[in-house]
BAPA-274524 format. One line per field, with one value per residue (C-alpha): residue number from 1; residue in three letters; chain; x, y, z. Coordinates in steps of 0.05 Angstrom, whole numbers, padded with zeros to 5 digits. Layout:
REM BAPA-274524
resi NUM ...
resn Ala ...
chain A ...
x X ...
y Y ...
z Z ...
REM end
This chain:
REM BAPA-274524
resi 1 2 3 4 5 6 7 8 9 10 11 12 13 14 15 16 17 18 19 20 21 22 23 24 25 26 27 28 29 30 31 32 33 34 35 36 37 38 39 40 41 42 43 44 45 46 47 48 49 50 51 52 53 54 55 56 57 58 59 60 61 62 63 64 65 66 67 68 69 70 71 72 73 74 75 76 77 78 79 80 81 82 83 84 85 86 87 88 89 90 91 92 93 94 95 96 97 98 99 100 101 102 103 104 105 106 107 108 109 110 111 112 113 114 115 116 117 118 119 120 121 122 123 124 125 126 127 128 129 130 131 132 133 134 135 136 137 138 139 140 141 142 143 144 145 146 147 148 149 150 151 152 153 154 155 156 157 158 159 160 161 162 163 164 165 166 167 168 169 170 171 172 173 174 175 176 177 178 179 180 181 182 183 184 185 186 187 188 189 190 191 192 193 194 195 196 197 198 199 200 201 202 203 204 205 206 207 208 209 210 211 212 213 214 215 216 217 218 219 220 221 222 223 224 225 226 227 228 229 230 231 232
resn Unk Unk Unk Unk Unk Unk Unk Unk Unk Unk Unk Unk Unk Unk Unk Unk Unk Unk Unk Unk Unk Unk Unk Unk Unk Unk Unk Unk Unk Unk Unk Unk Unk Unk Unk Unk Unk Unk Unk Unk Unk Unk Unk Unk Unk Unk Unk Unk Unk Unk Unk Unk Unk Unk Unk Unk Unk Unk Unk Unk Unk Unk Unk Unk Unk Unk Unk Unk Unk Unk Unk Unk Unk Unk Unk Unk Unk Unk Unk Unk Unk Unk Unk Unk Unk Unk Unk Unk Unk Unk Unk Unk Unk Unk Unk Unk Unk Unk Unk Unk Unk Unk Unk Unk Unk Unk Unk Unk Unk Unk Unk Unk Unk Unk Unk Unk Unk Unk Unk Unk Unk Unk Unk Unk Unk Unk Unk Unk Unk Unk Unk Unk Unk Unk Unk Unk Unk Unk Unk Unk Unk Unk Unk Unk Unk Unk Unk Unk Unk Unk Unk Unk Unk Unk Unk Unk Unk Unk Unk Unk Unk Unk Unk Unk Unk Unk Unk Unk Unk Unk Unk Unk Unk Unk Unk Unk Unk Unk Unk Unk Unk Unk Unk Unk Unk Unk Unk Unk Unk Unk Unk Unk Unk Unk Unk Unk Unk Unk Unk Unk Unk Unk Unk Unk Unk Unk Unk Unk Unk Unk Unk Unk Unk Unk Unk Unk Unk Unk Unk Unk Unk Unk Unk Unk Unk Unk Unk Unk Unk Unk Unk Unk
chain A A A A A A A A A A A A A A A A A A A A A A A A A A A A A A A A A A A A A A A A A A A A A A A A A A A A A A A A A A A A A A A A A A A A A A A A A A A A A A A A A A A A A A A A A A A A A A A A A A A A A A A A A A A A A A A A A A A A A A A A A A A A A A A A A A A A A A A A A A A A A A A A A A A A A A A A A A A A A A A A A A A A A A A A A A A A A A A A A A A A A A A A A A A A A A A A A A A A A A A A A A A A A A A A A A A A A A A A A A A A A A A A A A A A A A A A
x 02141 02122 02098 02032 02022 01964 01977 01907 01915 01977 01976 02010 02048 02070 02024 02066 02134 02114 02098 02158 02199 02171 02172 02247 02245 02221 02139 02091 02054 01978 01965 01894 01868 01807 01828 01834 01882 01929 01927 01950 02007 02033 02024 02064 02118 02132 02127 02057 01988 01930 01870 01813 01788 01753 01743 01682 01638 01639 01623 01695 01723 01690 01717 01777 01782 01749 01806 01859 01832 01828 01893 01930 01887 01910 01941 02002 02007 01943 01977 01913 01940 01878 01855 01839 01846 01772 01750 01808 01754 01750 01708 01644 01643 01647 01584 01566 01559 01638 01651 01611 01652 01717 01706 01677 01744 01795 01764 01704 01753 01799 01742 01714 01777 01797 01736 01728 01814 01804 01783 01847 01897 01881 01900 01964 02027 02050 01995 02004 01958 01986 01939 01965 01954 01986 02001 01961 01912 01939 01913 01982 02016 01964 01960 02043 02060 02001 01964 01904 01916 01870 01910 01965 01928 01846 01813 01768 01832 01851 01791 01790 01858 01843 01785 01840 01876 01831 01808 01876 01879 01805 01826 01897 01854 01798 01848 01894 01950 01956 01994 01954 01985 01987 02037 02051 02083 02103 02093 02120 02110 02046 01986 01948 01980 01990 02064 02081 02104 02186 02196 02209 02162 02217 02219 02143 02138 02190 02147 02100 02155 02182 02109 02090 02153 02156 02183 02131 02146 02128 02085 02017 01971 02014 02025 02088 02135 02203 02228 02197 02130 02079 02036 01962
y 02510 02432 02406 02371 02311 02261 02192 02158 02080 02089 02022 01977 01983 02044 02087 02051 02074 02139 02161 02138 02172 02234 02231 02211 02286 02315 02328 02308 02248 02223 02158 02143 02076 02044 01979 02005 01945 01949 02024 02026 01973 02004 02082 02055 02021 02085 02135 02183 02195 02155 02179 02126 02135 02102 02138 02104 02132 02211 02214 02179 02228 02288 02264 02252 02330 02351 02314 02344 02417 02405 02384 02422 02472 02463 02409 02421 02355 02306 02246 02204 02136 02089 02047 01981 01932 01915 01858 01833 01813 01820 01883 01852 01802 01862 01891 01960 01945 01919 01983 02029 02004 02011 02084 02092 02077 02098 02160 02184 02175 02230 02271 02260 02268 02326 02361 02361 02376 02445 02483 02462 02465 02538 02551 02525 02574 02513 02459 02401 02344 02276 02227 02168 02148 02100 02099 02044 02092 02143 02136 02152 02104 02039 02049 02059 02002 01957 01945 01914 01843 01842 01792 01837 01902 01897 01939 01967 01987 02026 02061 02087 02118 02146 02180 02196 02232 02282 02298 02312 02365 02393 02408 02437 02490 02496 02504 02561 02561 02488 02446 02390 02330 02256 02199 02147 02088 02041 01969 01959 01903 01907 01874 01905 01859 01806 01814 01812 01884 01886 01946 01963 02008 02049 02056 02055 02120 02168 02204 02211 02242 02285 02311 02321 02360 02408 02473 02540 02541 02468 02442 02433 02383 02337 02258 02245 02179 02162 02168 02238 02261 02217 02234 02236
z 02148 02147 02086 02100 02057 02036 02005 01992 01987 02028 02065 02014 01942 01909 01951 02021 01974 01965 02037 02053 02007 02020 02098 02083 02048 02111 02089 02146 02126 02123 02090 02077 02086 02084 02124 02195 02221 02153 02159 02224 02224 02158 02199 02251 02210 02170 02219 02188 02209 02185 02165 02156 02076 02037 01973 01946 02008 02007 02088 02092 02044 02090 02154 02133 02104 02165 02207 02166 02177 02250 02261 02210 02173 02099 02056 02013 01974 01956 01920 01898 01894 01911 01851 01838 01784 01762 01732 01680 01620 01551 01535 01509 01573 01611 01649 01664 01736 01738 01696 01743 01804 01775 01753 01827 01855 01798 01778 01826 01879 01862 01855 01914 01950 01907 01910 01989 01996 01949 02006 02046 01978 01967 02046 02025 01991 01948 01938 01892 01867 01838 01807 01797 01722 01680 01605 01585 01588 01536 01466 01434 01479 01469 01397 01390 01427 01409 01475 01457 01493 01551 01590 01595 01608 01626 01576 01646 01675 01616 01610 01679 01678 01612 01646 01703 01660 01631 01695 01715 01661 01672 01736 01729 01685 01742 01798 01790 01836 01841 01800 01780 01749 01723 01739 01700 01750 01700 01696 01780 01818 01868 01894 01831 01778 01831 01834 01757 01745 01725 01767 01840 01874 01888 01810 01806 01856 01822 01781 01837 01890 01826 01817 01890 01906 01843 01843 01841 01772 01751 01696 01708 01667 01646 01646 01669 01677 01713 01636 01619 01594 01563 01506 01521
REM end
């Protein structure tokens, strides 16, 4: 049986990477995208479906589960990839509205697309979710390796994939059956640090392919890197 897949943010970057590599391991491919002419040429270069998304607007996120339950009736893999960078400030020069729209897209997202993909997970004999994390927002990780300079990692950023994360283990307790986990990409190089990450998205997507393409018996609820687990 085919192995139906969903890569939000799929367009560009690690998401782009990712859809590859798992059409490449013979899943069947959506990439959601919430440019229509991006979406398309990069739909068309890889080969995979495209689903118009955007996962700040929840009548997006509904049509695009609708779509998917039309065409295929379930979804076996939901990779939640979409993010952006927020505003790269110091804390205190931070407002609550730049704050407000970065948790809209980095963590309000996933739920949005999570929630309205449940129905079509549980229709599914092996579903997995991936959200894309990232250590800088794990407390033992920022205060082990010291990353409190807000030029190198936005403090906004942080915050949101620390939020990422616990939701990512809330919900590998609320959804039995699935196996619900975190990635950690690493520092790769994409449009999100405007090209200054030291590692390939090849490199920046292994966790994520390792995660989407576990075995029954995989972990569930935890952060995970190319190097092994990560501590929260």
């Amino acid at each position: 049986m085919e192995t139906i897949t969903l890569v939000t943010g799929g367009n560009k970057g690690i998401g782009r990477e990712t859809a590859r590599r798992l059409k490449e391991a013979g899943h069947t491919v959506l990439i959601g995208a919430r440019d229509p002419e991006r979406g398309r040429t990069a739909a068309t270069e890889l080969g995979v479906g495209l689903l118009p998304l955007d996962i700040t607007e929840q009548a997006s996120v509904d049509d695009a589960a609708a779509q998917v339950r039309a065409d295929y009736g379930r979804l076996d893999v939901l990779v939640n990839n979409a993010a952006v960078t927020g505003v790269v400030t110091p804390l205190e020069q931070t407002t609550a509205e730049d704050a407000a729209a970065a948790l809209d897209a980095n963590l309000l997202g996933a739920l949005r697309v999570t929630n309205a993909f449940v129905p079509l997970l549980r229709a599914s004999q092996h579903a997995r979710v991936v959200n894309v994390s990232s250590r800088v927002g794990s407390f033992a990780a920022t205060l082990e390796l010291d990353m409190f300079d807000w030029r190198v990692v936005p403090p906004l950023y942080a915050i949101t994939k620390t939020a990422l994360t616990m939701l990512t283990l809330k919900y590998s307790r609320a959804l039995p059956g699935i196996l619900v986990n975190a990635a950690d990409p690493g520092y790769t190089k994409t449009d999100l640090n405007d090209g200054q990450g030291t590692q390939t998205v090849t490199e920046g997507s292994d966790a994520i392919v390792h995660l989407a393409t576990l075995p029954d018996d995989g972990p569930t609820g935890i952060l995970l890197s190319r190097d092994g687990s990560v501590a929260w």
